[in-house]
N, CA, C and O of each residue as an XYZ file, in Angstrom:
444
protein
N     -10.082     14.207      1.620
C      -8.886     13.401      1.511
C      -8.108     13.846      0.282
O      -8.516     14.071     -0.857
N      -6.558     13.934      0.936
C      -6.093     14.235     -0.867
C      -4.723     13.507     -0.503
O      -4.175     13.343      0.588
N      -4.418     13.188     -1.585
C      -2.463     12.476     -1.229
C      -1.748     13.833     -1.701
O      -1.892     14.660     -2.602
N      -0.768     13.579     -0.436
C       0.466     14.650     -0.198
C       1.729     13.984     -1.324
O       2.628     14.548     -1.946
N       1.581     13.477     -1.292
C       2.930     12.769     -1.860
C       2.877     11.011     -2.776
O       2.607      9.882     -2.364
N       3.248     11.511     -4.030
C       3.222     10.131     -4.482
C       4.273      9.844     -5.303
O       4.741     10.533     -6.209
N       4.839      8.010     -4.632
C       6.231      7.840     -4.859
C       6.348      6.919     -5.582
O       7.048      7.186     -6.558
N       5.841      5.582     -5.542
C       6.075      4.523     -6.554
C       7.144      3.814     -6.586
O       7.593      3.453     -7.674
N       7.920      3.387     -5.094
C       9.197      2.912     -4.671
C       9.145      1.530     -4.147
O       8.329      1.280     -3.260
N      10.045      0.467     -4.667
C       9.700     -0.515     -3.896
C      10.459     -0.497     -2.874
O      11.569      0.035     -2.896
N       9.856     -1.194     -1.636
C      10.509     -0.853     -0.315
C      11.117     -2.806      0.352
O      11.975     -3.217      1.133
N      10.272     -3.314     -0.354
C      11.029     -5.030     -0.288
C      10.517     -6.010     -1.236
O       9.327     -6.155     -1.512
N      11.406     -6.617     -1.675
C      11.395     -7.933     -2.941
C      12.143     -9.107     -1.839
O      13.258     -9.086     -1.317
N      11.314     -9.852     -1.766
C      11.975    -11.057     -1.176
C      10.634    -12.128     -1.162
O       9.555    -12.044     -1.749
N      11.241    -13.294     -0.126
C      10.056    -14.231      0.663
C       9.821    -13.990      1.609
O      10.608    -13.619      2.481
N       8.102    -14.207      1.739
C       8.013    -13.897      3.230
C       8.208    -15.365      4.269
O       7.452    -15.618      5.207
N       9.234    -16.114      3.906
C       9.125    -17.334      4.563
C      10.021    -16.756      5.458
O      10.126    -17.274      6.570
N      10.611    -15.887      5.208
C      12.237    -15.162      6.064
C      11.547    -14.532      7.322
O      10.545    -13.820      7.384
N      12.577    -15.112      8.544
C      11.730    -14.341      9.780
C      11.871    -13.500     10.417
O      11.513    -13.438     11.593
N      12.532    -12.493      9.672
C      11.476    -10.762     10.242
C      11.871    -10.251      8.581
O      12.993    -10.228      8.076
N      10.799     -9.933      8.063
C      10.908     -9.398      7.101
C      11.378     -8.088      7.530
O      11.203     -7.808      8.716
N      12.216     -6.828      6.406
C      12.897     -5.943      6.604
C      12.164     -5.011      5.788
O      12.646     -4.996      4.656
N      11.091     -4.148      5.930
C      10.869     -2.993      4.902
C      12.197     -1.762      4.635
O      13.041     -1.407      5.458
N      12.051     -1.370      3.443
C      13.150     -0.458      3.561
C      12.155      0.720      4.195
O      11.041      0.732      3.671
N      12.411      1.867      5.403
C      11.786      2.614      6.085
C      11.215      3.832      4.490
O      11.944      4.069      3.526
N       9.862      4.352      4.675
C       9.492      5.672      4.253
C      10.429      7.089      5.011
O      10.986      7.260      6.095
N      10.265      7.747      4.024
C      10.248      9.317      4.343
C       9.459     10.333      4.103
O       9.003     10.338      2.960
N       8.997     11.575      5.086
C       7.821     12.080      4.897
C       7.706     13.179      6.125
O       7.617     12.874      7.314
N       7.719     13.997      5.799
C       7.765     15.897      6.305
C       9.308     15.164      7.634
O       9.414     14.706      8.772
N       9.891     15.401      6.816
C      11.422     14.884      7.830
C      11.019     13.982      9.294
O      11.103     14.406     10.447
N      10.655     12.898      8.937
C      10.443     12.132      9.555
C      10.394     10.727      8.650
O       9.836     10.556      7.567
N      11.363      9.530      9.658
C      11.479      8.587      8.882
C      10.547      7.631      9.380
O      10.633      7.551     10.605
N       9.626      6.822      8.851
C       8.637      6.135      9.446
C       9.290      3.994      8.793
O       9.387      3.394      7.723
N       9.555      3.667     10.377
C       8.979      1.887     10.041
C       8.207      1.333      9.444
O       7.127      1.815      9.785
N       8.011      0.393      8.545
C       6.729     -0.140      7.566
C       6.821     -1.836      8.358
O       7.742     -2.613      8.609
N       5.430     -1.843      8.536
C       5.224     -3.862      9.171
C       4.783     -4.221      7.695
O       4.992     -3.683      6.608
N       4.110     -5.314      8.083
C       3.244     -5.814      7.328
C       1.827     -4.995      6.955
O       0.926     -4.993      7.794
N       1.649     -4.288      5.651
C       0.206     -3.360      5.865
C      -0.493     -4.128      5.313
O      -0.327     -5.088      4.561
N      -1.685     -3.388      5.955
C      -3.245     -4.050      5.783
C      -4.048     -3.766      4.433
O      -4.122     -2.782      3.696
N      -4.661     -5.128      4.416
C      -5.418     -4.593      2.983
C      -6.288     -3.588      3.071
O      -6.821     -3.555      4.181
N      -6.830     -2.308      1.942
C      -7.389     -1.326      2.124
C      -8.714     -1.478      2.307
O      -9.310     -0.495      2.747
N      -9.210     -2.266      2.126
C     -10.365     -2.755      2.684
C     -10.733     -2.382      4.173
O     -11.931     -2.151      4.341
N     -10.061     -2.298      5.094
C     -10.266     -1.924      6.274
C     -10.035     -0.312      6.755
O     -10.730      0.273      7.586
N      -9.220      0.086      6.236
C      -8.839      1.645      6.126
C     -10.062      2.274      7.175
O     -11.175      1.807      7.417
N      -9.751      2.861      7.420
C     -10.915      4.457      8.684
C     -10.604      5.124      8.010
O      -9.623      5.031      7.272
N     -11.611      6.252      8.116
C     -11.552      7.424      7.715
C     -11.221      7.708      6.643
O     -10.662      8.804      6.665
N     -11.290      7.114      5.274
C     -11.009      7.640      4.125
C     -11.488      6.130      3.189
O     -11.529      4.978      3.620
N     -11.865      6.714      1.572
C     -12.290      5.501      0.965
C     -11.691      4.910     -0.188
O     -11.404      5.469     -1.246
N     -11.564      3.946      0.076
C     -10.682      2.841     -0.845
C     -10.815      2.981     -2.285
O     -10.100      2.653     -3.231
N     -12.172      3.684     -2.154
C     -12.795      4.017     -4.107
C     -12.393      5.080     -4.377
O     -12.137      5.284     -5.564
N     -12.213      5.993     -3.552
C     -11.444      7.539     -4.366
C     -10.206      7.167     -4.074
O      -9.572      7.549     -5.058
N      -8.938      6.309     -2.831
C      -7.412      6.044     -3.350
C      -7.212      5.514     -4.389
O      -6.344      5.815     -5.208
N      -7.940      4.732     -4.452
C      -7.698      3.428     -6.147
C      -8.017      4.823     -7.122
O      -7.204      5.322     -7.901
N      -8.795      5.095     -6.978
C      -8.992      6.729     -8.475
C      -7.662      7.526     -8.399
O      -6.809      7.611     -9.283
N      -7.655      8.093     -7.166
C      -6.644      9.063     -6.805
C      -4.504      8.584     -7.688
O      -3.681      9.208     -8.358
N      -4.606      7.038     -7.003
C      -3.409      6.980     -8.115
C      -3.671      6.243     -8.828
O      -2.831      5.436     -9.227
N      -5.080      6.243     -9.307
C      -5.223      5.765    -10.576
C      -4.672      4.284    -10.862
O      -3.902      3.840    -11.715
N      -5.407      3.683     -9.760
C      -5.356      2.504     -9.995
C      -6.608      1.449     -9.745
O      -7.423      1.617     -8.838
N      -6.652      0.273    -10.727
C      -7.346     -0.693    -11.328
C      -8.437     -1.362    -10.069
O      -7.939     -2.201     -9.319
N      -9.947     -0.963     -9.861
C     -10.605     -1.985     -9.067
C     -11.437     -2.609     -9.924
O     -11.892     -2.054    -10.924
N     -11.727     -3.976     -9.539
C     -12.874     -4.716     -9.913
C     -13.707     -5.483     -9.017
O     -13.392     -5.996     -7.944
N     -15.101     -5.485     -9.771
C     -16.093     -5.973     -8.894
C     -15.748     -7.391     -9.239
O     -15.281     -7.700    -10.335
N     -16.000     -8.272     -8.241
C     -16.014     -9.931     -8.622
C     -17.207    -10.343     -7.847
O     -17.307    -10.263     -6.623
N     -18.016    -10.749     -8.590
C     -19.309    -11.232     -7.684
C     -19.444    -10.685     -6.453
O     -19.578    -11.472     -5.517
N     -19.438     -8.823     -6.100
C     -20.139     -8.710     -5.844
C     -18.932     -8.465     -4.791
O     -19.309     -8.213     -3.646
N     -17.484     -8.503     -5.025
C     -16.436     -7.769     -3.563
C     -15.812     -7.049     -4.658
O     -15.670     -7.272     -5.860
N     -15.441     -5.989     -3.758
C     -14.294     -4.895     -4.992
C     -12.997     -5.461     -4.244
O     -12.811     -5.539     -3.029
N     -12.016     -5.893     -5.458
C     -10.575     -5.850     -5.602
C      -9.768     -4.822     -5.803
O      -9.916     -4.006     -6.712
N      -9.170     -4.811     -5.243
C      -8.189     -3.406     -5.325
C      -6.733     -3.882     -5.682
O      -5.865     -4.488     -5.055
N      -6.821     -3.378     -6.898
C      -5.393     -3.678     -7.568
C      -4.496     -3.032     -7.106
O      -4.981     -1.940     -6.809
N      -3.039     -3.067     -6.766
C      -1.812     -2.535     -7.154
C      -1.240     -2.350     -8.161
O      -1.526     -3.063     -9.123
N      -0.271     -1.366     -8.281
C       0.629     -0.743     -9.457
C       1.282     -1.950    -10.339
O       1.795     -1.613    -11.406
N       1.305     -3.405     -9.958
C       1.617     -4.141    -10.763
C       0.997     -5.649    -10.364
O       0.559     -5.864     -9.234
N       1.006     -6.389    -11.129
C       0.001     -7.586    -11.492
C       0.513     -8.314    -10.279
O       1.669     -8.496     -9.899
N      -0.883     -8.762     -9.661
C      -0.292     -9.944     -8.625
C      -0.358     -9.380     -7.459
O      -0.166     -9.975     -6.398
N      -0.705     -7.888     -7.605
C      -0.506     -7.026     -6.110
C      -1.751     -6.402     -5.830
O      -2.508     -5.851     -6.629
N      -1.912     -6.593     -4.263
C      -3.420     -5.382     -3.917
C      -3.114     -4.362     -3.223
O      -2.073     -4.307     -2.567
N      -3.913     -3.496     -3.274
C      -3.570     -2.110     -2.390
C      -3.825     -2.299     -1.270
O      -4.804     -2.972     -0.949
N      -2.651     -1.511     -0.012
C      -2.756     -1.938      1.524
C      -2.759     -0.837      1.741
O      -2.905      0.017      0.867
N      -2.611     -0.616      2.870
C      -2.357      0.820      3.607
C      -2.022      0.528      5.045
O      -2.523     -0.398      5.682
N      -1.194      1.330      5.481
C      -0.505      1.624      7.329
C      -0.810      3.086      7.708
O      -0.335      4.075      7.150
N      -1.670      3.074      8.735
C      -1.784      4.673      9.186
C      -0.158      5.031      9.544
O       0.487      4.055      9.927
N       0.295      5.832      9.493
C       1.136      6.820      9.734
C       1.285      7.184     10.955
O       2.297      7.001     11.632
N      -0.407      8.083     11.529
C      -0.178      8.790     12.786
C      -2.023      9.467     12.284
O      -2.488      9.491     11.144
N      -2.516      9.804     13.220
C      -3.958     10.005     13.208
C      -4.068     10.815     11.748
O      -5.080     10.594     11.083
N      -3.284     11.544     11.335
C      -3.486     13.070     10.337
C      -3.423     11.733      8.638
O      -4.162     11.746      7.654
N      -2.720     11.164      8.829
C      -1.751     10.411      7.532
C      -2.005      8.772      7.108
O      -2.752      8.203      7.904
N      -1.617      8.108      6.232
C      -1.770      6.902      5.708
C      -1.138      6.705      4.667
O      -1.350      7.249      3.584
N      -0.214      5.815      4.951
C       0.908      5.065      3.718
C       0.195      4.821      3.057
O      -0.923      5.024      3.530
N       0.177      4.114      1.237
C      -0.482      3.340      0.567
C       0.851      2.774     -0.266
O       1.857      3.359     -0.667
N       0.500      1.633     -0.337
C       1.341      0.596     -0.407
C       0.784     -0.313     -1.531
O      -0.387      0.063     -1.569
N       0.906     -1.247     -2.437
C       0.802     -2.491     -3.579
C       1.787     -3.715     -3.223
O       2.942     -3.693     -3.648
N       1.389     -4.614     -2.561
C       2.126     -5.673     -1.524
C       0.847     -6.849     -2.143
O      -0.376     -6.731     -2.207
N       1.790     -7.999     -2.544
C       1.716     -9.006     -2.798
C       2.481    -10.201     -3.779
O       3.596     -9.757     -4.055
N       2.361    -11.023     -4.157
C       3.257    -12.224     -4.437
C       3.281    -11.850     -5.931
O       2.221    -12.067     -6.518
N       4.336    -11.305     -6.693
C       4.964    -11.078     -7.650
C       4.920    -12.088     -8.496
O       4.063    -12.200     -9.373
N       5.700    -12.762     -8.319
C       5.901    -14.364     -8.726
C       6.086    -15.307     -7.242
O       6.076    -15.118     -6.025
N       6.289    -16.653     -8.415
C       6.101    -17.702     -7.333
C       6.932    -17.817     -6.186
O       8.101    -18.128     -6.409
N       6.424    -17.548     -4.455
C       7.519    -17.456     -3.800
C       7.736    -16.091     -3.421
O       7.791    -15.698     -2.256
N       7.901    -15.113     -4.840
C       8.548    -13.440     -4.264
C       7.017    -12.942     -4.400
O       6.064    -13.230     -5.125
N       7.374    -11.656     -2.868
C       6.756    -11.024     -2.351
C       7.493     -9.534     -2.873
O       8.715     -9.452     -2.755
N       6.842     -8.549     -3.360
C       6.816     -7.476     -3.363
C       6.255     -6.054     -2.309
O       5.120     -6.317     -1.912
N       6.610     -5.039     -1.918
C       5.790     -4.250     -1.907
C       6.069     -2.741     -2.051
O       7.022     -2.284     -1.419
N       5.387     -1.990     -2.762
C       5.791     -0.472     -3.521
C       5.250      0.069     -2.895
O       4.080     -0.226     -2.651
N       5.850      1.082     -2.366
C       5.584      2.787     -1.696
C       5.215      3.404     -2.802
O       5.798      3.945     -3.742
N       3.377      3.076     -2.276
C       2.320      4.593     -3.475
C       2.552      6.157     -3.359
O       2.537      7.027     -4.229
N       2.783      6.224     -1.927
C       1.990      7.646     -1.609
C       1.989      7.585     -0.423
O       2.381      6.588      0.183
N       1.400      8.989      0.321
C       1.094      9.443      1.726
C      -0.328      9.916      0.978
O      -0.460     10.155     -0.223
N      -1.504      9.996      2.169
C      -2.683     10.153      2.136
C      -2.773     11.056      3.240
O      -2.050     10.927      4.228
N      -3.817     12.170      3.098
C      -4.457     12.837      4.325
C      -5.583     12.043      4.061
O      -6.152     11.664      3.037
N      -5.812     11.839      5.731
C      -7.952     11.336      6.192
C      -8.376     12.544      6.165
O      -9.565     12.786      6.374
């Protein structure tokens, strides 16, 4: 596994009380890709949550015994959206402050 690309962009600041949230779309080998709601990295295939968190060098901790996976800023965990079988967004999505929802475009990942 290695990341192709790392960006550090936020792609939406809002609430998620709003009903269809709007990601701003990625870009990536000229192709523009849709972002939903991504999943926490915890579930990820094919690649491991302990070398992405290393890879951009970002913050996990054990808490009795589950690893947390931090995002690029406080309040946020690392998600991820496959791409397409080869690829995987990584993403830092969660509640900023009270109410706002964040989420930052990390990177592209090869599995």
């Amino acid at each position: 596994m290695k990341i192709l690309l790392r960006e550090g962009k936020k792609i939406y600041d809002g609430e998620l009380s709003e009903k269809d949230i709007s990601f701003s779309p990625i870009s990536f080998k000229n192709t523009e890709y849709i972002i939903s709601e991504p999943s926490t990295i915890e579930k990820i295939s094919n690649a491991s949550p302990d070398e992405i968190a290393n890879i951009l060098n970002l913050k996990v901790v054990d808490f009795d015994g589950i690893k947390i996976y931090h995002g690029s800023k406080k309040g946020l965990k690392l998600c991820y959206q496959d791409l397409n079988d080869n690829f995987s967004a990584i993403f830092s999505f969660g509640e900023y402050q009270p109410n706002r929802f964040i989420c930052i475009f990390e990177g592209i990942i090869e599995k």
